[in-house]
N, C-alpha and C positions, 0 to 999 in steps of 0.2 A: 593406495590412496587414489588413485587414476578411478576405479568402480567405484567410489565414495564421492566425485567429485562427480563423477557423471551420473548420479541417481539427484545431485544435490542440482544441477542444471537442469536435469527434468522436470524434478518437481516445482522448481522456477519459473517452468516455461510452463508448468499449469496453472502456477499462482499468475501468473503475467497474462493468460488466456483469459482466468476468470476474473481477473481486476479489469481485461478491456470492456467486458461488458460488461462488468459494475462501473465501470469509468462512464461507457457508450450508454448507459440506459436510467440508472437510479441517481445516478451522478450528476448526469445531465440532467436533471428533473430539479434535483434540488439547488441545480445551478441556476434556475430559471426563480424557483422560490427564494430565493436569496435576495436575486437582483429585487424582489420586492420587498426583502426585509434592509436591503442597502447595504450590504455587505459580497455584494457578486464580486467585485473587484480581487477583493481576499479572498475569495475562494478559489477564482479560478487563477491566480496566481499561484495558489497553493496547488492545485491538479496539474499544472503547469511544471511545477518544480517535481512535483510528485512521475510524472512522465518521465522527465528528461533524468532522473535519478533512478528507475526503473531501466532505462536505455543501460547508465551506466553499469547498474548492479549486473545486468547480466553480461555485458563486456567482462566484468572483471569478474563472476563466473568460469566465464570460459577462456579467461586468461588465466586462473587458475589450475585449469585441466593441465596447460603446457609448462606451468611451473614460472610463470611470468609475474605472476603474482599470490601475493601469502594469502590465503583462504580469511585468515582475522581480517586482514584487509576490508575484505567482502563483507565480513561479520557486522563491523561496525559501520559500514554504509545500510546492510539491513538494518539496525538500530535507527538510523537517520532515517529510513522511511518508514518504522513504523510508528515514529514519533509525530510524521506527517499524517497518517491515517488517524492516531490519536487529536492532531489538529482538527481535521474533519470530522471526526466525533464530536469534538465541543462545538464547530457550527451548527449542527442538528442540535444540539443540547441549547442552543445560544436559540434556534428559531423557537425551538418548543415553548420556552421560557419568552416569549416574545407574542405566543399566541396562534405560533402557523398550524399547531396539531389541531386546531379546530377545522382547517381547509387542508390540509397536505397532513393528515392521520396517519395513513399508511404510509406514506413516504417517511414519514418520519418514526415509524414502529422499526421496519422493513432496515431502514439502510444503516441505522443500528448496527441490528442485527448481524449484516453485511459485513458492514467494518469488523467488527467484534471477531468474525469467522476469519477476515482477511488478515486481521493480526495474530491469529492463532495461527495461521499456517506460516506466516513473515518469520516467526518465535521460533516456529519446529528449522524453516531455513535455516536461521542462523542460529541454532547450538548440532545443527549438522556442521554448519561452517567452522564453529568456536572447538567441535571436537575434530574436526580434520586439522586442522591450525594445532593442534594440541601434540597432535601425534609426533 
């Protein structure tokens, strides 16, 4: 279980590498688009909670390793963020429908996309976690 839980942190800590500079770059772009469709307050509230539950998830990772804590544990906090990233999906879906693809095009093709990739990987996390949990 110990090699399962530490492939399961690694790969954590590359989704958490490449969420900072989707956080630090397309995120922040569209945080900036927002604030002119009027809705920046909600978003960065949302990347906000989005952070500090990214902090957690990986604590209780690697409080896993030591048997401190149950891996479904873990499972179901990655559920609660990737229901967050599903949130920010509907903000780009709320701008499009609002008119911004006409000036923020590729921002708004692009970070789609992003998310889309960044939930596939949230998915693979946690049915590694839900089958360590299982064991």
């Amino acid at each position: 279980m110990q090699n399962a839980l530490d492939a399961v942190a690694a790969d954590y800590v590359g989704f958490q590498g490449v969420m900072a500079r989707l956080l630090g770059d397309e995120i922040e772009s569209f945080e900036r688009l927002s604030e002119q469709l009027g809705f920046r307050p909600d978003v960065l509230g949302l990347i906000e909670r989005m952070k500090a539950l990214m902090t957690t998830l990986s604590a209780m990772i690697e409080a896993g390793k030591d048997g401190t804590i149950d891996p479904g544990e873990a499972a179901a906090q990655v559920v609660l963020l990737d229901s967050m990233l599903e949130q920010l999906d509907r903000f780009t879906a709320v701008a499009r429908l609002r008119g911004a693809a006409a000036t923020s095009g590729d921002l708004l093709t692009k970070l789609p996309q992003w998310l889309a990739v960044m939930r596939d990987w949230l998915a693979g996390i946690g049915r590694q976690l839900m089958a360590i949990a299982q064991r």
